[in-house]
C-alpha positions in Angstrom: 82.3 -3.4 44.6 82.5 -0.8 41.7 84.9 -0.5 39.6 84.7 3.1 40.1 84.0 4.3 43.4 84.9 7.9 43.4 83.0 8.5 40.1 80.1 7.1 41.1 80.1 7.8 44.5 80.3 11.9 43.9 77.9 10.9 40.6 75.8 9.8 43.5 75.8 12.6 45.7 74.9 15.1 42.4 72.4 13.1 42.3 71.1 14.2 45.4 70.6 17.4 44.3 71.5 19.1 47.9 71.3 23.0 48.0 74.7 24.1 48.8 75.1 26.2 51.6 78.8 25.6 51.5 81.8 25.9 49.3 82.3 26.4 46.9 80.8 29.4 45.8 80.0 28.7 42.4 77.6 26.6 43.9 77.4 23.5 41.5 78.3 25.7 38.2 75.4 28.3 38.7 78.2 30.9 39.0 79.5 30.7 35.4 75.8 30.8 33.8 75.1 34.2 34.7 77.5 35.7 32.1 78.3 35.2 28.3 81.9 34.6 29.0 81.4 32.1 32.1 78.8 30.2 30.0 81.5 29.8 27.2 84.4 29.2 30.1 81.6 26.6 31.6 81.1 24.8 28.3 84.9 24.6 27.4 86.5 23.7 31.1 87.3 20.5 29.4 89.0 21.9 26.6 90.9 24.1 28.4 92.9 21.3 30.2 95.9 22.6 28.7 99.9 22.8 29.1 102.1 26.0 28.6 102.1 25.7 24.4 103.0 29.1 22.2 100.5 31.9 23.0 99.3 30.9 26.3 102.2 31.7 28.9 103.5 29.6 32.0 102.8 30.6 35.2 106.0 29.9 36.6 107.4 32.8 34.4 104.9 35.1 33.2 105.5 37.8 30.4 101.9 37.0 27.8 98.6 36.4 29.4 99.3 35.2 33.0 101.2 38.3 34.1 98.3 40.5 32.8 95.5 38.5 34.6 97.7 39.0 37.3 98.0 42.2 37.5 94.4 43.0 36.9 94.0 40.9 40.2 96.6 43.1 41.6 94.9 45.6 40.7 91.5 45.2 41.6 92.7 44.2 45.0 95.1 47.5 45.6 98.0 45.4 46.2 101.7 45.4 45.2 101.8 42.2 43.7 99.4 39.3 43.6 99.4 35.6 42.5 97.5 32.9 41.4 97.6 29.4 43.6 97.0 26.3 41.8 97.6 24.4 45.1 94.7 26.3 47.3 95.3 28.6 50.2 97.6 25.8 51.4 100.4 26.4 49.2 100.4 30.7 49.9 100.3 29.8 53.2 103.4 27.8 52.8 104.7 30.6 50.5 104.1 33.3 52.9 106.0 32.1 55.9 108.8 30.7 54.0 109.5 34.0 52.1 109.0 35.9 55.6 110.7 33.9 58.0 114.1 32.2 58.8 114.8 28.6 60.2 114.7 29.4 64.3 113.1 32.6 64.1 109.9 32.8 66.9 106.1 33.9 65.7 103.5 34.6 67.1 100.4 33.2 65.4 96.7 32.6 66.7 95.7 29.7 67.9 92.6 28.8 65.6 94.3 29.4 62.5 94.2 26.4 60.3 96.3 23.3 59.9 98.4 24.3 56.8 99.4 27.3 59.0 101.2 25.4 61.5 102.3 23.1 59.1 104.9 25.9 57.5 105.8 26.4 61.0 106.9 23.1 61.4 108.7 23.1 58.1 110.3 26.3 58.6 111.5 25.2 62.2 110.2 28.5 63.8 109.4 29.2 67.2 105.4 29.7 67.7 103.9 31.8 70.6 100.5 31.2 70.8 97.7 33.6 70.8 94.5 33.0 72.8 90.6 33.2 71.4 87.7 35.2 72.9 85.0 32.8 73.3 81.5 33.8 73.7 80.0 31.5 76.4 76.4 32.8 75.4 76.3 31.0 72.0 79.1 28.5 72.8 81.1 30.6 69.4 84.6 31.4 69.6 85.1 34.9 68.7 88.5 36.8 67.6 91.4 37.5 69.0 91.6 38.9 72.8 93.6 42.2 72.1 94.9 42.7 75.8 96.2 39.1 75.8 98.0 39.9 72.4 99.5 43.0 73.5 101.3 41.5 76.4 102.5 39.3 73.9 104.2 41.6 71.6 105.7 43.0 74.5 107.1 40.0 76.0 108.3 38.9 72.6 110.1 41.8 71.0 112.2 39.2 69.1 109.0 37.9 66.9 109.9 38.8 63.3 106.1 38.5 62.6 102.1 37.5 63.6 99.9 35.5 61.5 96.1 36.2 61.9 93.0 34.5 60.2 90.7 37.0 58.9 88.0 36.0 58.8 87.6 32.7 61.1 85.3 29.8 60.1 82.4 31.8 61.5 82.7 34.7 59.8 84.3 36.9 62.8 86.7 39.3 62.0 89.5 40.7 64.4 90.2 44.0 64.8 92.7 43.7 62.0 93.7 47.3 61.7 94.7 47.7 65.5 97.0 44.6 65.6 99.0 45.9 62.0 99.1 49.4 63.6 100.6 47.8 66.8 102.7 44.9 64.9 104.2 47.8 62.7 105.6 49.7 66.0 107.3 46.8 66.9 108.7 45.8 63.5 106.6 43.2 62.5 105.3 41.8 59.1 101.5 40.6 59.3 100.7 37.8 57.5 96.8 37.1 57.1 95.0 33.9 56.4 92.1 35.3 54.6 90.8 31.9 53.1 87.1 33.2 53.5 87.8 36.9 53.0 88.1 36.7 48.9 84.9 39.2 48.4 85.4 41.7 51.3 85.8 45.0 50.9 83.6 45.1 47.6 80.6 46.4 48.9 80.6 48.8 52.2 78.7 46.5 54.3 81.2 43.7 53.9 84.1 43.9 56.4 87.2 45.5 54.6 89.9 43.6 52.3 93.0 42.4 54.4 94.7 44.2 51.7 93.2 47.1 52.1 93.7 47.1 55.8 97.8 47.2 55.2 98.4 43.0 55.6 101.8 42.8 54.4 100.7 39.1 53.4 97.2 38.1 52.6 96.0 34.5 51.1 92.8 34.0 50.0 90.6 30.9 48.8 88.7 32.9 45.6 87.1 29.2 45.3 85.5 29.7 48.6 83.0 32.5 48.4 83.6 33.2 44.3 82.6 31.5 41.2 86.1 29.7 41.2 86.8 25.7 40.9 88.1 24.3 43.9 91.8 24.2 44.8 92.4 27.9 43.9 93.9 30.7 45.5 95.2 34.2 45.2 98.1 35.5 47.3 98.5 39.2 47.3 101.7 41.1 49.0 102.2 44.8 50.1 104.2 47.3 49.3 107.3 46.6 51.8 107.6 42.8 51.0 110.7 41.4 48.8 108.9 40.3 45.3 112.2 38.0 44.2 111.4 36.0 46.9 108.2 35.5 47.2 108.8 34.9 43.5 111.1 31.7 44.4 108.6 30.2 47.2 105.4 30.8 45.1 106.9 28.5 42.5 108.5 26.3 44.7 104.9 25.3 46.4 103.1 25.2 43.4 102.9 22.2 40.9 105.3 22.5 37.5 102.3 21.6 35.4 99.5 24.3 36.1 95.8 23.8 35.3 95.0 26.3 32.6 91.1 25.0 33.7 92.5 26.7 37.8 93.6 29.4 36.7 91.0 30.6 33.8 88.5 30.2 36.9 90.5 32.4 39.2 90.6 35.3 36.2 86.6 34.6 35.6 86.2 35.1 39.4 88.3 38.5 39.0 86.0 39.5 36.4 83.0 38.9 38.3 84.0 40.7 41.3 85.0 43.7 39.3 82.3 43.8 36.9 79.3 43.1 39.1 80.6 42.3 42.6 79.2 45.5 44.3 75.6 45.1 42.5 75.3 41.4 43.5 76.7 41.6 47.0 73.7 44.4 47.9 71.5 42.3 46.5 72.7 39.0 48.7 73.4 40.9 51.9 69.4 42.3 51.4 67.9 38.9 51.3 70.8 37.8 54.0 69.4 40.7 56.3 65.6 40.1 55.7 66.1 36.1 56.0 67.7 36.7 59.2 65.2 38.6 60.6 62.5 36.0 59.8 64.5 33.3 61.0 65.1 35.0 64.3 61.5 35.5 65.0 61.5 31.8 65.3 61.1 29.8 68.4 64.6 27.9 69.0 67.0 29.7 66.7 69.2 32.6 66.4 71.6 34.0 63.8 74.5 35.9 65.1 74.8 39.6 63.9 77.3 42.1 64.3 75.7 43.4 67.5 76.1 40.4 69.2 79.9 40.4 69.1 82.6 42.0 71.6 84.5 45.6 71.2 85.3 46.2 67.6 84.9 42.7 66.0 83.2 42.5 62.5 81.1 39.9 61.1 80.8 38.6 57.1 76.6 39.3 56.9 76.8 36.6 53.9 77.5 33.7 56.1 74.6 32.4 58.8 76.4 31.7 61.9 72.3 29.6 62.8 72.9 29.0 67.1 70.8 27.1 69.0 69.5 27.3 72.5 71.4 25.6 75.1 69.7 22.1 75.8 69.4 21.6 71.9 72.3 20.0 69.4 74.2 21.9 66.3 75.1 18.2 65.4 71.6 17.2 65.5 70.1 20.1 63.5 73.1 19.9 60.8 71.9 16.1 60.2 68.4 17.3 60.5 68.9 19.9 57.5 70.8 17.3 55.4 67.9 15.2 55.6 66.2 18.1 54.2 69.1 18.0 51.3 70.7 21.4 53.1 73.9 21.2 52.6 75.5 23.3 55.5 79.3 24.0 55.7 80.0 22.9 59.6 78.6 22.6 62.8 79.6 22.5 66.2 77.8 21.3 69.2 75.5 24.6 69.5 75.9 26.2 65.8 75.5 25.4 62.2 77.5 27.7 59.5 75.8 28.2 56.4 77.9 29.8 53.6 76.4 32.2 50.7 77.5 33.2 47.9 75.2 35.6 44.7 74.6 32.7 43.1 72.1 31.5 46.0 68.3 32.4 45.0 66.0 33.9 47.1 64.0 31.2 46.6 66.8 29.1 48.3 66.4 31.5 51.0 62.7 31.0 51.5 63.3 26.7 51.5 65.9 27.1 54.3 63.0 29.5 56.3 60.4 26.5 55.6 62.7 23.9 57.1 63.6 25.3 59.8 59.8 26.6 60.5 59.1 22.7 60.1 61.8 21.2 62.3 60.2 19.6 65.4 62.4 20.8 68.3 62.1 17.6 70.3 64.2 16.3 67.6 66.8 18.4 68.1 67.2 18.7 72.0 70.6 17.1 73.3 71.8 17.2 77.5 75.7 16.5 76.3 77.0 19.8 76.4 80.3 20.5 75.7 81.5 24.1 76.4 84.1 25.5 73.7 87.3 26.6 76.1 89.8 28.5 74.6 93.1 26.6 75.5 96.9 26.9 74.6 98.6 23.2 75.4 101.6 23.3 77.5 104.6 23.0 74.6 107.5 20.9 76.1 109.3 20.5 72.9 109.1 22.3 69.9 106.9 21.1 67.1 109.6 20.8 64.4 111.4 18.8 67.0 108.1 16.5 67.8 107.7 15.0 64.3 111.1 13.9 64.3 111.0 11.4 67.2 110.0 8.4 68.0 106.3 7.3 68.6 104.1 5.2 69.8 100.3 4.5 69.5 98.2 4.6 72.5 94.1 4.6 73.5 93.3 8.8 73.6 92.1 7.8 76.8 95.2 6.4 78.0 97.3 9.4 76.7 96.8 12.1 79.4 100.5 13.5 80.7 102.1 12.2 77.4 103.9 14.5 74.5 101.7 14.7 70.7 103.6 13.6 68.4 101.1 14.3 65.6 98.3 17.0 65.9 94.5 16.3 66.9 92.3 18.1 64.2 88.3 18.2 64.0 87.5 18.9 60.2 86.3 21.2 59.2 87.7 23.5 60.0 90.7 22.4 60.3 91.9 23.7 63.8 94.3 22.1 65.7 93.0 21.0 69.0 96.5 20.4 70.3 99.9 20.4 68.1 103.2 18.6 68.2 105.0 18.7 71.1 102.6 19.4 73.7 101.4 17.9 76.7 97.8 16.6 76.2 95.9 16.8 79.3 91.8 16.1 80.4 90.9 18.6 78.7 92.2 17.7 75.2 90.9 14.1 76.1 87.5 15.2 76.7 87.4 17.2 73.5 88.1 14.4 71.6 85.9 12.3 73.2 83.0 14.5 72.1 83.9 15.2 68.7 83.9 11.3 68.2 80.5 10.8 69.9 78.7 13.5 67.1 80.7 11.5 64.5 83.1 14.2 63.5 86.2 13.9 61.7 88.9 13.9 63.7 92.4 13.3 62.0 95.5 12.2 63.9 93.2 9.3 65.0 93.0 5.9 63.2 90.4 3.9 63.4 91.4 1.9 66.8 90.7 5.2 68.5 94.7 5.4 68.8 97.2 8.7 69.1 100.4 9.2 67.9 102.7 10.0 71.3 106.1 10.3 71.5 107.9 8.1 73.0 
């Protein structure tokens, strides 16, 4: 056994040398090369592990430095106020519905957004309405939100202080996020907006438009996703009608006392880049996206989703493949098949593989991923277990503050149909619930977790006995 397992075993996997079609979107330190300053920042990360001494501020009360990095993110982004997150997208998650809501208050918040999402609900002891997901039965994708579904929400549930939106999803589908702030603002409603993979829009017209932008009175975003960022950070940006003192208070609260000056010297870098030669770079990306597409959809057995393909007025992220496969043939099977090609994809699912870009990805990158997949042998990819996405809102007997506060047991998933979750059922990535606390899992659930653990996916709320948390 070594005596140091996680050094060696990531030391292992650099070793690889796997192109990264994933986060994050430095994309294994290409992203600080490009300038003078990021090769300096690059060279020093090391040295700049350092605590709040004279001359270099302290995020938990800026006045020096920090405030003006700040507020060059602020304004970059157009909004009234933005932060940086040394905790991820996680922490302005938390931030967000703690500085907009009050203990008891209902919300209504999409289904698919991701697990820290409904974690702040269940530590703010709100009420959650669910929304439902479009899904498109042609590529087996789940789409946006379905706005008739979400109006007769709103309408039945005038009391809602709020709605909380992803923007865009893991696929790179936007919803019609103007329309539902237009129609949340007649009825009184903030908007809060988990933009994890949204750090880069609006800098180039062909890129769907900023959250901010749009009017989101509350909009998180991962800058380490899609920017040249280090992982774990985060901006959180606020409009103009949203109380700064306390967004102040939870901002702090959520983040760590002892702030990586390493984080957040990234997060101003990635600022910098956006600003300075965001609009240049994107073209340049989204032309070899575009062109790469094309090629690739000329090939027998694939099929990258584009913005025509999608429903009403839904918008796509052209710097992320969404790579489908004909029915009869395995996402699972062609996301192993392009590892073995060191491809390093972001996700798959049991018909699509997602492939995230960022400027620091060549063309020549580009042109490997066209050879692979003009090289994979079809036969090697077919698979007869389909499994159709269904888009599906458990039956909530208790709420799910109240659920992880009773009693459990642990039974065979199998065994657990008719019984109450006590702990939520999660695929990763992304990170979507497929049923919460407090709800009734039924055959459905059941068979959904069967087939993520027959490709092998990572499923948490599921030891290793193939056991669920149900309350007693």
């Amino acid at each position: 056994m070594s005596k140091l397992p996680l050094v060696d075993g990531v030391l292992e996997y650099l070793r690889e040398k796997n192109l990264m079609f994933c986060m994050p979107g430095h994309k294994n330190g290409k992203g600080f090369n490009n300038t003078d300053i990021g090769k300096e920042l690059y060279e020093n990360f090391i040295k700049a592990d350092i605590t709040e001494v004279d001359g270099v501020d302290n995020l938990h009360h800026s006045d020096g430095i920090i405030k003006e990095a700040q507020n060059m993110l602020r304004d970059l982004y157009g909004s009234k106020k933005s932060y940086f997150l040394i905790n991820g997208s996680t922490s302005g998650n938390l931030a967000m519905i703690f500085s907009c809501f009050n203990e008891g208050e209902k919300v209504i918040v999409e289904r698919s957004c991701h697990r820290s999402i409904f974690n702040g609900i269940i530590m703010r002891k709100l009420e959650p309405v669910y929304i439902k997901n479009k899904i498109d039965n042609k590529f087996g994708l789940q789409l946006s939100i379905d706005e008739n579904y979400l109006i007769k929400l709103f309408d039945e549930n005038l009391d809602a202080k709020g709605i909380i939106v992803t923007y865009p999803n893991y696929y790179g589908i936007c919803c019609n996020l103007k329309f539902i702030i237009k129609e949340a603002n007649k009825r009184g409603m903030k908007v809060l907006i988990d933009s994890a993979h949204g750090a880069h829009f609006g800098i180039h017209n062909e890129l769907p438009e900023s959250a901010v932008k749009l009017g989101g009175d509350f909009v998180v975003m991962s800058s380490h996703k899609t920017l040249p960022s280090l992982t774990q950070t985060a901006y959180l940006h606020i409009g103009d009608k949203v109380d700064t003192e306390k967004v102040d208070f939870y901002v702090s609260a959520f983040l760590s006392t002892s702030p990586s000056y390493m984080l957040m010297c990234s997060m101003d870098y990635a600022r910098y880049y956006l600003e300075e030669r965001g609009k240049d770079e994107y073209k340049k990306l989204i032309d070899i996206c575009n062109y790469y597409r094309k090629k690739i959809n000329a090939l027998e057995g694939f099929y990258i989703v584009s913005k025509e393909d999608l429903q009403n007025k839904e918008d796509i992220d052209v710097t992320r493949y969404v790579l489908n496969v004909e029915e009869g043939f395995s996402g699972y099977k062609l996301y192993k098949y392009l590892k073995s090609k060191k491809i390093q994809p972001e996700m798959c699912d049991y018909r699509n593989v997602v492939l995230i870009f960022s400027t620091f990805n060549t063309e020549d990158e580009f042109k490997f991923l066209y050879k692979v997949l003009c090289d994979c042998n079809l036969e090697d990819i077919k698979d007869y277990n389909f499994h159709m996405i269904e888009s599906t809102i458990g039956h909530m007997k208790i709420k799910p503050f109240e659920a992880v506060e009773r009693e459990y047991t642990l039974i065979n998933y199998n065994e657990a149909c008719g019984k109450v979750c006590k702990e939520a059922i999660i695929p990763y990535p992304p990170g979507v619930p497929l049923i919460l606390p407090g709800e009734i899992i039924d055959d459905c659930i059941i068979n959904f977790i069967e087939y993520y653990l027959y490709n092998k996916c990572t499923v948490l709320g599921i030891n290793q006995e193939k056991k669920i948390k149900v309350i007693i």
